[in-house]
N, C-alpha and C positions, 0 to 999 in steps of 0.2 A: 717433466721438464725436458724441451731439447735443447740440447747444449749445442751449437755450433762451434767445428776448429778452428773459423776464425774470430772467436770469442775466448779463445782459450791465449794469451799471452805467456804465462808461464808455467814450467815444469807443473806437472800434477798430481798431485799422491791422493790418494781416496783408499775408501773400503767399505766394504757393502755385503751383504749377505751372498748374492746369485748374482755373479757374472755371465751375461748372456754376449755371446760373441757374434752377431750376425745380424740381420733383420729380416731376412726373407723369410722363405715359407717355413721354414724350423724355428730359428728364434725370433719369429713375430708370435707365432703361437703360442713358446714357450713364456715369454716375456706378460704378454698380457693375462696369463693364465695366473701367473706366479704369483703377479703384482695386485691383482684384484681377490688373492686370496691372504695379502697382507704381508707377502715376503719384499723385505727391502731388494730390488732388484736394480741392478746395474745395465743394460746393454750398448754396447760398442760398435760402429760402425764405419768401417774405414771408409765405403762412398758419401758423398754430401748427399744433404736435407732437401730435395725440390717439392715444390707443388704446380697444380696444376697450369698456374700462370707462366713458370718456369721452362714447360713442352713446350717447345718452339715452332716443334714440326720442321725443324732443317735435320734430316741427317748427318749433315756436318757437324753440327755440334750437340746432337745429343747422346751419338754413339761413346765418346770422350768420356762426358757426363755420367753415362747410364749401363756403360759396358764396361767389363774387367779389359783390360787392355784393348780398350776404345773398339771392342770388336775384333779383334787381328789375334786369337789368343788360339794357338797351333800348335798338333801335336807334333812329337820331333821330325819327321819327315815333312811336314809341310802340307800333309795332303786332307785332313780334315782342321777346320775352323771350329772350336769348343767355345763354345757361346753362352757365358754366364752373365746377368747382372751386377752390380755392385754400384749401389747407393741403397738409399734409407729405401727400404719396402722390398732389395735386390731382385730376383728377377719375376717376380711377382708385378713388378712395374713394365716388364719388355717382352712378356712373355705374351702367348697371343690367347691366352684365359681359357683353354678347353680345361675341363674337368672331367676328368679319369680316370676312377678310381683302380686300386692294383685288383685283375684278375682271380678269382680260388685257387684257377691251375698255379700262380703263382706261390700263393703261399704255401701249396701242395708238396712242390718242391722244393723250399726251404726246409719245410720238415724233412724232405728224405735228402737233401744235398748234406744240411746243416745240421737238422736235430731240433729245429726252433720248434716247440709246441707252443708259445704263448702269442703270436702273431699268427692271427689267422680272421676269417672274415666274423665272424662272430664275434672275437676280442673288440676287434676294431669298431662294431657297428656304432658304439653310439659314439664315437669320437668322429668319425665319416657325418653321422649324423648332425652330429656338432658342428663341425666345418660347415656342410654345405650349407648349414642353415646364415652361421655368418658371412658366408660372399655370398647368402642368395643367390646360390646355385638356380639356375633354369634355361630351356630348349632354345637352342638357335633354332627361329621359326620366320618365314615371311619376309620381307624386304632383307633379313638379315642374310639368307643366302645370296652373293651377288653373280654377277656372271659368269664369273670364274670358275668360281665352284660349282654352278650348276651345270658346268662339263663333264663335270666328274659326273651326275646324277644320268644329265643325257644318254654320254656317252656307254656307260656300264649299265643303264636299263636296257641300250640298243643289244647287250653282247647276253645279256643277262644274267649281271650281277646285281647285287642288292647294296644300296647305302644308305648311309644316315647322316644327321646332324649331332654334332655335338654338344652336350652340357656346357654353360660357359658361366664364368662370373662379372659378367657385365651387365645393368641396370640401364636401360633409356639412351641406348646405344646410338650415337648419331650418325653410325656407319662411314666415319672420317678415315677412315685405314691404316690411322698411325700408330694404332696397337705397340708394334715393336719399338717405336723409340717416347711412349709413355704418353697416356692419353689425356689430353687438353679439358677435358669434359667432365673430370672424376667420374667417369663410367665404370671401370674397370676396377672391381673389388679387391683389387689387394691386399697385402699386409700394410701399406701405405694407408690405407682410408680406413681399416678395420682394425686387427689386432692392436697396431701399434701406437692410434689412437687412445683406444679402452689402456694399458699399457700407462702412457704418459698421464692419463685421467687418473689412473689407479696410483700414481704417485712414482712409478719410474723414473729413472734418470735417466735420459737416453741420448748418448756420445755422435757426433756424424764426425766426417773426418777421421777419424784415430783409428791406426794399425795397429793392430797385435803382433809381437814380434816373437814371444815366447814364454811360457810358462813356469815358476819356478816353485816347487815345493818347500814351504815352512813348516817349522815347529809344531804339532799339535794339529796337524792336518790343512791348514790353512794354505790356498794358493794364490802367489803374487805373479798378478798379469802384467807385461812389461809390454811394451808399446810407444808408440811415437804418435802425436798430434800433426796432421800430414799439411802439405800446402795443397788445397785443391786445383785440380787439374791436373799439374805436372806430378803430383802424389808425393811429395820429396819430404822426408823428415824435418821437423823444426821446434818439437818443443816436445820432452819427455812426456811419458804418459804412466801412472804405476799406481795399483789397483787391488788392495789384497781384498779376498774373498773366501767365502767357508765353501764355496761350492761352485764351479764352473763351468758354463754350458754354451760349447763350441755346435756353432750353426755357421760357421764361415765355406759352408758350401765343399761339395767333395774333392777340390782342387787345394784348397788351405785350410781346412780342419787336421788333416794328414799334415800338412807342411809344418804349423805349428807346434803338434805336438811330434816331429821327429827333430822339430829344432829346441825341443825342449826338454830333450835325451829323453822323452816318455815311451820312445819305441821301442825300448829295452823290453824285452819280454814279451812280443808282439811282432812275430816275423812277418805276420801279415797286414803292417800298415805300408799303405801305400800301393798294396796289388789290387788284383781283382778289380783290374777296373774296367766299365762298363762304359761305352760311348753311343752304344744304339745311332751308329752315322742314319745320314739322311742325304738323300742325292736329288738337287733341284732337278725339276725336269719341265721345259718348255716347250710348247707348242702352238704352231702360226696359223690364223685365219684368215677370210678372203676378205674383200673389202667390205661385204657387204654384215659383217660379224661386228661391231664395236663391242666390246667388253669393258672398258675403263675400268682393268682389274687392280688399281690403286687404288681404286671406294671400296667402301664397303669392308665386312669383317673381314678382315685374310683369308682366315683358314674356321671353314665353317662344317664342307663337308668330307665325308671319307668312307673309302670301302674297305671293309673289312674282311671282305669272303675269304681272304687266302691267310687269314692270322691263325697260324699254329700253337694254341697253347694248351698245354697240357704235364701232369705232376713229371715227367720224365725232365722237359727242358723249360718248363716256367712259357717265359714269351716268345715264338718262332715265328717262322713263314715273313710276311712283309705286307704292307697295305699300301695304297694309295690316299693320300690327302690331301685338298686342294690350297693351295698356300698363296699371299704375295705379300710383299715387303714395299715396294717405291720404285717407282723408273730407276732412280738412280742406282739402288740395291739393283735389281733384276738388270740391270745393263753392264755390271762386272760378271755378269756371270751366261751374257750371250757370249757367243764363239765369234771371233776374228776381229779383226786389227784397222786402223784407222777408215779409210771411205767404205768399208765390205761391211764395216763395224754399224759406219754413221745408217746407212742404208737400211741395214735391220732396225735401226731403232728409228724408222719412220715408221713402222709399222708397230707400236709402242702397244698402241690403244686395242692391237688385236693380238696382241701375245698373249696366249694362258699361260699359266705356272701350276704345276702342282708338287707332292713331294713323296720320293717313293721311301716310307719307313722301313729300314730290316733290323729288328734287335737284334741285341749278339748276345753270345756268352761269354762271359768275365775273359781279355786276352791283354788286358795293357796294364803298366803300372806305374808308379810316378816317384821323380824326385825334384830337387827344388835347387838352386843357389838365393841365396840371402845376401844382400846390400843393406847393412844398417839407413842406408838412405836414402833406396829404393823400393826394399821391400822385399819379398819371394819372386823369384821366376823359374815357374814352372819348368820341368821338363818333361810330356807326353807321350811316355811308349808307349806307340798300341800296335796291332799286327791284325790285318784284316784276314781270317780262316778260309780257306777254300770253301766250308762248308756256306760259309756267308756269302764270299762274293757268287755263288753259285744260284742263291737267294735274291740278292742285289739284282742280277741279271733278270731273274723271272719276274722278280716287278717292274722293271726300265719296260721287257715287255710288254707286263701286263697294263703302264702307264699308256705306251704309245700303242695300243689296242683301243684304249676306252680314248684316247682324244682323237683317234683318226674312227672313230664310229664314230665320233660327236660332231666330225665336219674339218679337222683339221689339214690344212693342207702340208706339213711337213712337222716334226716334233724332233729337238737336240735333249743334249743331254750335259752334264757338268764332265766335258773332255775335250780339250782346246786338239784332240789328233782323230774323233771319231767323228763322221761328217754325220747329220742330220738327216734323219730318214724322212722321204719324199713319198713315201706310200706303203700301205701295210705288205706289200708284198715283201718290203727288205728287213723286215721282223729277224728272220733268219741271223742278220750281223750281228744282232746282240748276244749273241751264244758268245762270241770272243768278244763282247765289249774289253778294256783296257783298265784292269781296276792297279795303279800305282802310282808313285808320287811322282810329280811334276808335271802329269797329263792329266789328273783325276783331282776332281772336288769334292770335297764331302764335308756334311755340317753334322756338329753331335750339339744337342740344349739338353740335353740328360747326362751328360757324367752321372757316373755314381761308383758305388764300391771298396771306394780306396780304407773306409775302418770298418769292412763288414761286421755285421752282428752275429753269434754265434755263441757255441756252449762253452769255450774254454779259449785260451791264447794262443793254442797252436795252431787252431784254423781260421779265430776270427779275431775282431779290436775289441767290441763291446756286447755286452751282456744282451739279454733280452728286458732287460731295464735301460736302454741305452746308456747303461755305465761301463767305462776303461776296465776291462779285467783290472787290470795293476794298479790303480787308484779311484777307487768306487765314490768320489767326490767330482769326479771331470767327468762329464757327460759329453755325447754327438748324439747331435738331432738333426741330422742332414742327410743329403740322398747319399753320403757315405756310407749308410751305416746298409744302404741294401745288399745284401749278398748276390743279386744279381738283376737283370734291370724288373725293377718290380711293375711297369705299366711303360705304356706308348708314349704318356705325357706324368711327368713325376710331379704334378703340384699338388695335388688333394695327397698323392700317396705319403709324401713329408709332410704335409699338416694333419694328418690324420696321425701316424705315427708321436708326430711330436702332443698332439695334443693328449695321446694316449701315457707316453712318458712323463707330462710335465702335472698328469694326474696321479702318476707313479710316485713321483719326486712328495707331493703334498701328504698323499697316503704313508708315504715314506717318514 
């Protein structure tokens, strides 16, 4: 059963066995898994319920809808945009569907960073295998690469590098390019069409609308979830919400899984909630054609292909080096993010139809950490320290390179970058400027869709949040199943690597 907030008139007290706090790629998996093996399951979802008729296709109004702070959600200096989901399916609905699973070298390294021996690719396999089988995991092949991305393939076969296409979970794909603000077509296998379907089938209760505001321990082990029933859109509190449960399993993503349990005094004995966070930025980067190049890099899959020759991973630092990937978003996305100001502005965006976009990946290693303020009638708002390392923007740099190499061998006549003060290079000869590219706030853009970190997992409380059962050291009944729990970024693209874990956990829990 879905429950809509605005079906909800008054106060609400309930109680249920498994409170599941999220809906995305952690507690859709968790949720359906639970519930189909008979456990009374509760899950909570502070974005609204849409379908497919509900994609509009205006960025104007779906970013509001579909985006935790409509899009605009900033670490404290301003200088990268942290891009998560929030509605029913979270970002599993906006996200642009590559499937990636976490590297060996990665989990190589948790063993010697952490001590984790029970994550690793072999724990994992049939749970990976599980997933992929429900989004019907398969190759972006054939009309699905469009012209955009075959810059990328062009241009880096000219220099002689090697790419490929991505895994994705999209079915009968109509190549409409609205991936990020939620696809019209139910293409795109989410936890919206999948999990949380089987989930409500399986006899779930499942909440849209309603915030979690914080956690309180009872009698006998029991935990009462306290929360507010929200007004959609302006999200503003308006009618209690309270939930006891024997067990409770936070999926609200690595930005408020932390928020609520340090508003819930649970970060007692857990000095590491809220650090180690991971943003793995991402720097758009554009490049201009001649007339005779039409691209109409708004159709078609966004982000299909990508190179990977320059990815450093290995047991010392997990994920390194940097890639290039071919990405777009919408005229109107990609025109916040050309360089210059009213007629210089209008002028580049007559050339719309022959702008490529691609996006240069650099992971990091854990450098920011987070805290929050709380408005009983707003809700959490973030606060995002992060701190970009020399070793990274040094990184950063060698891909803005290695981007504007592979699109001026593909034919481009001039390639910028996200820096409203560094001018756009006219020919491969001025390669050379990017040694001092400009990496800080107020001239520099940077996008993170991977948070992770803030309740890493780990052998004890002094260096991490939760077990390798994804349970709280200090209360072995509240579970994270989110890209919190990674100790450092576990893959390029985090969706398989949280449904795989969680589906490994939530077979934990049943075993259990």
């Amino acid at each position: 059963m879905i429950v809509q907030g605005e079906q909800i008139t008054r106060p609400l007290v309930g109680r249920t066995h498994t409170a599941v706090i999220g809906t995305g790629s952690g507690g859709g998996v968790v949720a359906a898994l639970l519930a189909e093996a008979g456990v009374e399951t509760t899950v909570i979802e502070e974005g609204g319920y849409f379908r497919a008729a509900d994609f509009t296709q205006r960025y104007d109004e779906m970013y509001p809808r579909l985006y935790r702070s409509s899009g605009t959600q900033l670490s404290d200096d301003g200088m990268i945009n942290v891009l998560q989901g929030s509605c029913f399916g979270g970002s599993t609905v906006i996200n642009t569907s590559d499937c990636v699973p976490t590297p060996p070298e990665v989990y190589a390294h948790w063993h010697k960073l952490l001590g984790i021996t029970e994550i690793n690719e072999e724990a994992l396999a049939e749970s990976q295998a599980r997933v992929f089988k429900t989004l019907e995991v398969n190759k972006i092949t054939g009309d699905g690469v469009n012209e955009n991305n075959r810059l990328i393939e062009t241009g880096a076969a000219k220099l002689g590098h090697s790419t490929d296409t991505f895994d994705h979970n999209r079915v009968g794909c109509r190549n409409s390019g609205y991936c990020l603000i939620g696809c019209s077509y139910d293409v795109k296998q989410g936890t919206h069409l999948t999990y949380l379907p089987r989930a409500d089938r399986a006899g779930a209760t499942i909440y849209t609308d309603v915030r979690v505001d914080r956690l309180e321990r009872l009698p006998l082990g029991r935990i009462r979830v306290h929360g507010s029933v929200i007004e959609r859109g302006p999200r503003i509190a308006r009618v209690v919400f309270q939930l006891d449960a024997e067990r409770v399993v936070l999926a609200a993503g690595a930005v408020h899984s932390p928020a609520i349990l340090r508003r819930s005094r649970l970060h007692r004995g857990l000095p590491q909630l809220g650090r180690n966070v991971s943003l793995q930025p991402q720097m758009l980067v554009l490049a201009g054609f001649d007339d005779s190049r039409s691209l109409i890099p708004w159709r078609g899959i966004p982000q299909a292909v990508y190179c990977a020759d320059f990815d450093d991973n290995s047991a010392a630092h997990g994920l390194g080096g940097y890639r290039l990937e071919g990405v777009y978003g919408s005229v109107a996305h990609m025109a916040s993010d050309l360089a210059g100001f009213g007629a210089a502005h209008k002028e580049t965006m007559t050339e719309a139809d022959r702008i490529g976009a691609g996006l240069v990946l650099v992971p990091d290693q854990p450098s920011g950490r987070m805290n929050w303020d709380f408005s009983p009638r707003r809700g959490f708002q973030a606060k995002i320290k992060y701190k970009t390392t020399g070793e990274w923007k040094r990184r950063l740099r060698a891909g803005l390179k290695l981007a504007a190499e592979v699109y001026f061998a593909a034919g481009a006549r001039w390639v910028s970058f996200a820096s409203e003060i560094f001018p756009r290079l006219e020919s491969p000869d001025e390669l050379g400027r990017l040694d001092s590219f400009p990496v800080k706030p107020g001239v520099t853009s940077l996008i993170s869709a991977h948070v992770q970190g803030t309740c890493r997992m780990g052998l004890g409380p002094g260096t991490s949040v939760v077990d390798q059962q994804h349970r709280l050291h200090t209360q072995p009944n509240i579970y994270v199943v989110d890209a919190s729990v990674m100790p450092t970024s576990s893959s390029t693209h985090t969706m398989i690597p949280v449904m795989t874990m969680a589906d490994r956990a939530a077979h934990r829990m049943l075993e259990a």
